[in-house]
C-alpha positions as CSV (number, residue, x, y, z in Angstrom):
1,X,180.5,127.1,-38.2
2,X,177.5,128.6,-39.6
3,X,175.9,131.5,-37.9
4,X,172.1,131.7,-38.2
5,X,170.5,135.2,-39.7
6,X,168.6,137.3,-37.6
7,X,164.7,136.6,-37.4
8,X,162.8,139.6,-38.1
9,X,161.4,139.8,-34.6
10,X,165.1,140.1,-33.4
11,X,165.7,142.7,-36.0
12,X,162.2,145.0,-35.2
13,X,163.1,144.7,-31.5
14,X,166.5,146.0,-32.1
15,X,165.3,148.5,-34.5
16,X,162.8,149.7,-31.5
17,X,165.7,149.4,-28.9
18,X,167.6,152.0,-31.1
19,X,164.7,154.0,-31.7
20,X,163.8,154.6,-27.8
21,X,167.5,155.2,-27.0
22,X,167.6,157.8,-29.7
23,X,164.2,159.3,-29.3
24,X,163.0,158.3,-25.6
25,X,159.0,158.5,-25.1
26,X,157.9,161.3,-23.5
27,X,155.6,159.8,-20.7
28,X,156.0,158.6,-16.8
29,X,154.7,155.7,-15.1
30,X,151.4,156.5,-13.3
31,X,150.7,158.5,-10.9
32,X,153.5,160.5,-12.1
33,X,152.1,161.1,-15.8
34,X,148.8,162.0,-14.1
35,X,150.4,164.7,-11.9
36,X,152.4,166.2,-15.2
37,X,149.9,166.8,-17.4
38,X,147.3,168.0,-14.7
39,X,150.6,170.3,-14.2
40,X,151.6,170.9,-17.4
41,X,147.9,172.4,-18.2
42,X,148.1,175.0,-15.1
43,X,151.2,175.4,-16.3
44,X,151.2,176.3,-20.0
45,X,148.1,179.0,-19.4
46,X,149.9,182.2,-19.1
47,X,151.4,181.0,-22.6
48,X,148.1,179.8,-24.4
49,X,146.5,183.2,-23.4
50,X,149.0,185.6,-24.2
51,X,149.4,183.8,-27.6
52,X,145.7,182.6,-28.3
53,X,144.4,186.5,-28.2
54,X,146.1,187.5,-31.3
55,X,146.1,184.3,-32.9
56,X,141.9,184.0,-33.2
57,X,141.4,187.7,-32.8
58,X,143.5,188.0,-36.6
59,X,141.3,184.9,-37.7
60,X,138.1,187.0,-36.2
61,X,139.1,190.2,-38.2
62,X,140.1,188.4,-41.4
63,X,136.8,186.6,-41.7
64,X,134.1,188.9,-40.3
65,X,135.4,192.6,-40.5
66,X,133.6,194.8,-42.8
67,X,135.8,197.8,-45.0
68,X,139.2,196.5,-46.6
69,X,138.9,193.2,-44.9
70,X,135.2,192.3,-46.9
71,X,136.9,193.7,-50.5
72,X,139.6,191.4,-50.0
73,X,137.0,188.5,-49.3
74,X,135.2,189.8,-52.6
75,X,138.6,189.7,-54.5
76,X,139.7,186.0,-52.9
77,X,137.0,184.2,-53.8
78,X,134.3,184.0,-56.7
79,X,130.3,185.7,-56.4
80,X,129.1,181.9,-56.3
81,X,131.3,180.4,-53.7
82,X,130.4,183.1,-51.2
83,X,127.9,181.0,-49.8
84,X,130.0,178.1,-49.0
85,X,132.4,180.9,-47.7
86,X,129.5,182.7,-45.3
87,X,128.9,178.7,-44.3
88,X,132.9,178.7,-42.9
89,X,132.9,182.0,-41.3
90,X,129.9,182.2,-39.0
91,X,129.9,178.5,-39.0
92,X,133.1,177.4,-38.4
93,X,135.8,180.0,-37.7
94,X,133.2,182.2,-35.3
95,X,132.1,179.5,-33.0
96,X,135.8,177.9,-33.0
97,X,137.3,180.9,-32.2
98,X,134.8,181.6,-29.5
99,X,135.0,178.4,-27.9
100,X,138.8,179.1,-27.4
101,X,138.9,182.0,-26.2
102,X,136.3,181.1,-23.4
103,X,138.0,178.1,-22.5
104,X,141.3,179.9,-22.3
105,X,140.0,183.4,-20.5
106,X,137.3,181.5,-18.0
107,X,136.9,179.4,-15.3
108,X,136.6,176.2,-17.3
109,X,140.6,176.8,-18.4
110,X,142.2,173.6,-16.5
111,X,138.9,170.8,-17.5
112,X,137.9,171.9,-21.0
113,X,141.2,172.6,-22.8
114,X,142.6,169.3,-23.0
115,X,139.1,168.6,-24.7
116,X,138.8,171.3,-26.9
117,X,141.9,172.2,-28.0
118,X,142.5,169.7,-30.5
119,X,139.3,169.4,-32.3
120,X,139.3,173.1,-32.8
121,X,143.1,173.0,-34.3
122,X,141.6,170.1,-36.6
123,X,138.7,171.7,-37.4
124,X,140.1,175.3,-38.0
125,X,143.2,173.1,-40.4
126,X,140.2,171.6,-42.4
127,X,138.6,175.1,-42.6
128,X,141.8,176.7,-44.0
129,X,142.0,173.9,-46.7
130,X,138.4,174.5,-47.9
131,X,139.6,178.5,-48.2
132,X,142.8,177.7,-49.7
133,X,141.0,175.1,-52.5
134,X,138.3,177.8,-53.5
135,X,140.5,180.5,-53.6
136,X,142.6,178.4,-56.3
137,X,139.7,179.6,-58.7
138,X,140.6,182.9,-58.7
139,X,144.5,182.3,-58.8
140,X,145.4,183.1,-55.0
141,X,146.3,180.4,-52.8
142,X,147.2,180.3,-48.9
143,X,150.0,178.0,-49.5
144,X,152.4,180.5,-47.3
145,X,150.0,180.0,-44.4
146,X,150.3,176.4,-44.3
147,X,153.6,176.1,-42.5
148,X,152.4,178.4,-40.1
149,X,149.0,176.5,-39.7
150,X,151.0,173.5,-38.9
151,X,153.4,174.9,-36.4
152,X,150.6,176.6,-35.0
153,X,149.5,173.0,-33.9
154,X,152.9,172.0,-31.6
155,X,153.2,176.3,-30.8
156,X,149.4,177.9,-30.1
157,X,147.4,175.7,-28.2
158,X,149.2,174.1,-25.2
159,X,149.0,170.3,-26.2
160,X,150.6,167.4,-25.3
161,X,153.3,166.3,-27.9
162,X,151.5,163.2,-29.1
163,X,148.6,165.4,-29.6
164,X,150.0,167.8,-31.6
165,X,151.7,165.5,-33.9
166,X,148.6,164.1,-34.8
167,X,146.9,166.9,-35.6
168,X,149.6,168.5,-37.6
169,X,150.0,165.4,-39.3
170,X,146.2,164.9,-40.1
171,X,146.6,168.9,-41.4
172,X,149.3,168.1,-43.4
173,X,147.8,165.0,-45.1
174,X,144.5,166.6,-45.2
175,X,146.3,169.7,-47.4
176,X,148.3,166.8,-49.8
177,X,145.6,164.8,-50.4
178,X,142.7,167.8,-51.4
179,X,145.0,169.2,-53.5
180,X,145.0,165.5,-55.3
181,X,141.6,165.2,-55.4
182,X,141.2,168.8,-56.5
183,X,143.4,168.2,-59.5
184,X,145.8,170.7,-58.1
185,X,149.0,168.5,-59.3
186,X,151.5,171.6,-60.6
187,X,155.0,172.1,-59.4
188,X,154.1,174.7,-57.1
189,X,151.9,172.6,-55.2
190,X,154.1,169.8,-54.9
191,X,156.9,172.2,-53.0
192,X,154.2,173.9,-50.9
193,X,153.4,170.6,-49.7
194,X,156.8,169.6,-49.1
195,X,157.0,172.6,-47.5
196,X,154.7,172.1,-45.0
197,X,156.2,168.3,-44.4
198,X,159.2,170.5,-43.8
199,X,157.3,172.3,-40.9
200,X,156.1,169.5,-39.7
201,X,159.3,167.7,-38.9
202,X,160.4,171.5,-37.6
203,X,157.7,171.4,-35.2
204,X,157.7,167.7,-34.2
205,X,161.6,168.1,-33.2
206,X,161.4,171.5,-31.6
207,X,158.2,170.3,-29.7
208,X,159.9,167.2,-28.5
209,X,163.0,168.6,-27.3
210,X,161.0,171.8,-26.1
211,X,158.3,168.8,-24.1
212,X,161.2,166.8,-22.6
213,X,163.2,169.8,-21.3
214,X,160.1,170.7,-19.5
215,X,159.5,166.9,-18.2
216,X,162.8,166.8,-16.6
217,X,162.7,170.2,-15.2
218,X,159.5,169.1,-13.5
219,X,160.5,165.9,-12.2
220,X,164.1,167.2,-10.8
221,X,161.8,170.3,-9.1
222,X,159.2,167.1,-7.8
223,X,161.7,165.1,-6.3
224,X,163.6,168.2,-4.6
225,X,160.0,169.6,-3.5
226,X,159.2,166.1,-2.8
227,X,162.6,165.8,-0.2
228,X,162.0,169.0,1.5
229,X,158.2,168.3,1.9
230,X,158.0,164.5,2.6
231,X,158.0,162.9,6.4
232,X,160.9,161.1,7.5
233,X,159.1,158.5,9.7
234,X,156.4,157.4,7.6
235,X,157.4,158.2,4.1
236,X,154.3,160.9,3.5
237,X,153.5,164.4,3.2
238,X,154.7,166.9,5.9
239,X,153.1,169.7,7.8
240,X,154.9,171.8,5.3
241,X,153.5,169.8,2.2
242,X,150.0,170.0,3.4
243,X,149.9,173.6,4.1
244,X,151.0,174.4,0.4
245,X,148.8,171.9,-0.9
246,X,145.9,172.6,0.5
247,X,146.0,176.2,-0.5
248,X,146.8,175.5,-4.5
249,X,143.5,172.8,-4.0
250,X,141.2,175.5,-2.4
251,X,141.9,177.5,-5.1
252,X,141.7,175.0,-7.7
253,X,137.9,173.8,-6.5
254,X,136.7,177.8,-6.7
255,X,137.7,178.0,-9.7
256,X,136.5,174.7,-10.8
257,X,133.3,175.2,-8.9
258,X,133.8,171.4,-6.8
259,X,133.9,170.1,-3.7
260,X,136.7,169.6,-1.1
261,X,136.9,166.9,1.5
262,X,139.5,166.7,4.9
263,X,140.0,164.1,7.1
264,X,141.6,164.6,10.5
265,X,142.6,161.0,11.3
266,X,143.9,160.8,14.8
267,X,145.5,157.7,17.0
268,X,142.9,156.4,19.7
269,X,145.3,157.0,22.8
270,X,148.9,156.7,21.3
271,X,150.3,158.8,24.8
272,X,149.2,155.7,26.6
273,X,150.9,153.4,23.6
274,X,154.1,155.1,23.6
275,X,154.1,154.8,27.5
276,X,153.2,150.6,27.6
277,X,155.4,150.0,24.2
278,X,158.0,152.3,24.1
279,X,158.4,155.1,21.4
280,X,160.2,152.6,19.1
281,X,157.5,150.5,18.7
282,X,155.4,153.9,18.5
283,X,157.4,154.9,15.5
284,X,156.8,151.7,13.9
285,X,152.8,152.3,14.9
286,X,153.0,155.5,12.9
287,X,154.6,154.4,9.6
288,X,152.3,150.9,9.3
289,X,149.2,153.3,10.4
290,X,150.4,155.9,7.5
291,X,150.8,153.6,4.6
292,X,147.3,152.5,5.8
293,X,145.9,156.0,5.2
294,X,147.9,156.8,2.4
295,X,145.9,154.5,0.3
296,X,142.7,156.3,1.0
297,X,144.7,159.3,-1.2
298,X,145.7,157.3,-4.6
299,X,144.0,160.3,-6.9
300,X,146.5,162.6,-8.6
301,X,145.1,165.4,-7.1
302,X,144.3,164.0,-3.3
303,X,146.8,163.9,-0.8
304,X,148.0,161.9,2.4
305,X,150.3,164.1,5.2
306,X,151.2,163.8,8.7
307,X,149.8,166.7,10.4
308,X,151.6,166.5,13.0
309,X,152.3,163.8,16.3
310,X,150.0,161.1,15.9
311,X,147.6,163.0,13.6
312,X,147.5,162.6,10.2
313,X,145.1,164.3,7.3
314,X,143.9,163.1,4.0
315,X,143.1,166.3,1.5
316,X,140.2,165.2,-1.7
317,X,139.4,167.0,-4.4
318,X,136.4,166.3,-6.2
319,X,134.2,164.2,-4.0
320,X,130.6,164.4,-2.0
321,X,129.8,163.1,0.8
322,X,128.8,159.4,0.7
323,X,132.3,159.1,-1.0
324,X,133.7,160.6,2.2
325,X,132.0,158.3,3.8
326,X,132.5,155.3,2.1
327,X,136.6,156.2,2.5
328,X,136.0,156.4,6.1
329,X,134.9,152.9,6.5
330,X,137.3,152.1,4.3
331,X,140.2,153.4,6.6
332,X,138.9,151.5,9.6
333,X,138.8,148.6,8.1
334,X,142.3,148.7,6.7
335,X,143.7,150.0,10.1
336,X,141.9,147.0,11.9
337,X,142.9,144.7,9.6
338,X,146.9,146.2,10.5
339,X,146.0,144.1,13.8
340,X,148.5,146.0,15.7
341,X,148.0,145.2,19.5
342,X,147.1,148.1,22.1
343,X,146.9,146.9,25.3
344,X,147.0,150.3,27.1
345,X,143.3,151.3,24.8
346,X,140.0,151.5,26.4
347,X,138.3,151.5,23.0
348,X,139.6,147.7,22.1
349,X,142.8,145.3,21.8
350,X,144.0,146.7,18.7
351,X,144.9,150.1,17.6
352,X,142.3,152.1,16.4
353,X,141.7,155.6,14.6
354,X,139.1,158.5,15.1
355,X,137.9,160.5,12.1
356,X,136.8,164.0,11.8
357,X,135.9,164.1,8.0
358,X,134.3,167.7,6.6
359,X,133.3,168.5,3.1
360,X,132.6,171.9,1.5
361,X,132.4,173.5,-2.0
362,X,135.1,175.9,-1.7
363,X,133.6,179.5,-2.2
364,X,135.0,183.4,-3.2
365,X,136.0,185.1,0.0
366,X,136.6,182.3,2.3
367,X,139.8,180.0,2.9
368,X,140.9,176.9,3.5
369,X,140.8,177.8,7.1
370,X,137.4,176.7,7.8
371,X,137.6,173.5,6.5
372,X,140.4,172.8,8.3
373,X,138.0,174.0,11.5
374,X,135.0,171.9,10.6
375,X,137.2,168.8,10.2
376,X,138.8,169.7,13.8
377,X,135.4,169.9,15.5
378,X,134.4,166.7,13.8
379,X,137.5,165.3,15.3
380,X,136.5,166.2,18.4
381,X,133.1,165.5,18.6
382,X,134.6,161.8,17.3
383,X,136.5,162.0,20.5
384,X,133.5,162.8,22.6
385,X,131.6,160.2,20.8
386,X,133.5,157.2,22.4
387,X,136.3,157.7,19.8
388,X,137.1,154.6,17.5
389,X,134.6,156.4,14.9
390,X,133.9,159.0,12.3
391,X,131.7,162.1,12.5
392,X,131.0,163.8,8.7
393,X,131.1,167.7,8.9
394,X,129.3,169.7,5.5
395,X,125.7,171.5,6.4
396,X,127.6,173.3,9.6
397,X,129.9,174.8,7.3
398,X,126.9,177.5,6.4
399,X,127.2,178.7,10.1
400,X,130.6,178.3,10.7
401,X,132.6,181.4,12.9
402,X,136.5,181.0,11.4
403,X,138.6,180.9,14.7
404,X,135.4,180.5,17.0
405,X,135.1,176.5,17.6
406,X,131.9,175.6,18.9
407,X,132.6,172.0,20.5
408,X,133.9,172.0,24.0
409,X,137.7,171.7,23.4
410,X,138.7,171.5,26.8
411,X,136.4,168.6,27.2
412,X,137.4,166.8,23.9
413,X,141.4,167.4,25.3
414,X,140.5,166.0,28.9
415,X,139.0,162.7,27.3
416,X,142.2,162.8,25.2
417,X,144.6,162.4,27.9
């Protein structure tokens, strides 16, 4: 009996099958991937500055200091090219370099690198060509520096992996194919171009294994963060979670210069639930009502935690107040539509939620704190409003005393009994 040959498909998906055991992609399923690399930027700062200093403070000297530096300038390159050269320092390598070391050293670290780090290691590759091309004319060439250049691309400026193969690839071809085009086909060039292949697969294996180390690290320190800091009944964050969380996101919004949101969601009446239903069918209240909120925190960056009892909070990063708002609604409506009966409630049949929802832009000198304050008084002036509702807290953050709570608590905790 005759068996049939492979078809090609059968023989690229195998190929591929191979290929993914031997070199697995670097990548999660979202949300996951979202959460890594807003990590793995935080994360890979302290390395970008203490190596992008040096790195464009040598390129700074070597292309704009006066003395030794300008003779060797004179001596690199011919009286008729300097214009072309004066065109790559102060138009090119100045701003570049700039641009880099302001995004690294400022504020605007964690929203502008992923942006500008790559065009600037393309742009800087390509300006190291042109110098390398022009200085052929007078016999000198950088071809030591281009190995460097590309590892500089997987090593210097805290990109992704898939990122910096593509720009040490573009450098690469970008370096083979000028030198074509230039005429520059000698022996020599050929091996400094192999050379810099050479680098390149360097880099590209280094990076990967250095990349997926770093992955699995985080992921076995999320899921063991994520056991000690996760609620048993409902399946979201704890107390604990929150209170780390919402400290790294105060932080993050100064620095950032955006606004934070907190909602203080609480059960209409649960005491009198637990004491009609029983605290089994209490528990069961609590996890339905907590996936329910959980999807008003999908965002990589927001968060959904039980705050304790039968209150629960929802942390956002990044949004104003009609957005807080329009979650608001949204959470009603999703808790209505649970349909879970409450016979004990003087609000209506069904279980119901009241909201105490305050947004600020975080500022120097204050904590997290007094958000959490202006959310609890919106809470409780929910309460006092006939509860089943939401009251927005932002303008009263201007006046607000930390630790001095200006709605009636005792009031607020009589009506909630």
């Amino acid at each position: 009996m005759q068996t049939q040959p492979p078809s090609n498909s059968r023989r690229r998906r195998t190929l591929r099958e191979r290929f993914v055991r031997w070199l697995p992609p670097l990548t999660f399923a979202q949300p996951l991937e979202s959460q890594y690399r807003n990590w793995h930027v935080e994360h890979a700062r302290e390395r970008v500055q203490y190596s992008m200093l040096p790195a464009m403070g040598v390129m700074l000297i070597l292309a704009l200091a006066g003395g030794p530096f300008a003779e060797m300038r004179h001596t690199l390159f011919a009286a008729d090219q300097r214009e072309i050269v004066d065109m790559l320092r102060f138009g090119v390598v100045l701003p570049t370099c700039t641009a880099m070391l302001l995004v690294t050293y400022t504020k605007v670290y964690s929203r502008w690198l992923p942006f500008t780090a790559p065009p600037v290691a393309m742009i800087q590759g390509l300006c190291l060509i042109i110098f390398d091309l022009l200085m052929h004319r007078q016999g000198f060439t950088l071809s030591a520096v281009m190995p460097m250049l590309v590892l500089s691309a997987f090593m210097l400026f805290g990109m992704m992996h898939i990122q910096a193969t593509v720009i040490a690839t573009a450098i690469v071809a970008a370096y083979g194919i000028s030198g074509w085009l230039a005429g520059i086909n000698s022996g020599q060039r050929l091996f400094d171009v192999a050379m810099s292949c050479f680098a390149l697969i360097l880099g590209y294996f280094f990076h990967y294994s250095f990349a997926r180390s770093q992955r699995l690290n985080w992921f076995r320190n999320m899921l063991l963060t994520d056991s000690v800091h996760r609620d048993a009944l409902t399946n979201i964050g704890n107390r604990r979670m929150f209170d780390v969380h919402i400290e790294r996101l105060w932080n993050q919004a100064i620095r950032t210069r955006v606004p934070i949101a907190l909602l203080l969601v609480d059960l209409d009446h649960f005491k009198a639930f637990n004491d009609h239903a029983g605290h089994q069918a209490g528990d069961t209240c609590l996890s339905r009502v907590a996936g329910a909120i959980a999807m008003s925190a999908r965002r990589p960056l927001d968060l959904a935690a039980r705050y304790g009892g039968e209150e629960f909070v929802v942390l956002l990063f990044d949004v104003k107040r009609d957005r807080v708002e329009e979650l608001c609604r949204d959470l009603h409506a999703n808790i209505a539509a649970l349909q879970l009966p409450h016979p004990a409630s003087s609000v209506g049949p069904h279980v119901s939620v009241s909201i105490g929802a305050a947004c600020v832009e975080p500022q120097t000198g204050r904590n997290h704190e007094g958000l959490i304050q202006l959310a609890d008084e919106a809470l409780y002036a929910a309460k006092e409003g006939g509860r089943n509702r939401t009251v927005v807290m932002d303008r009263e953050y201007a006046t607000l005393n930390t630790g001095s709570f200006r709605v009636p608590r005792s009031r607020a905790r009589n009506q909630a009994a």
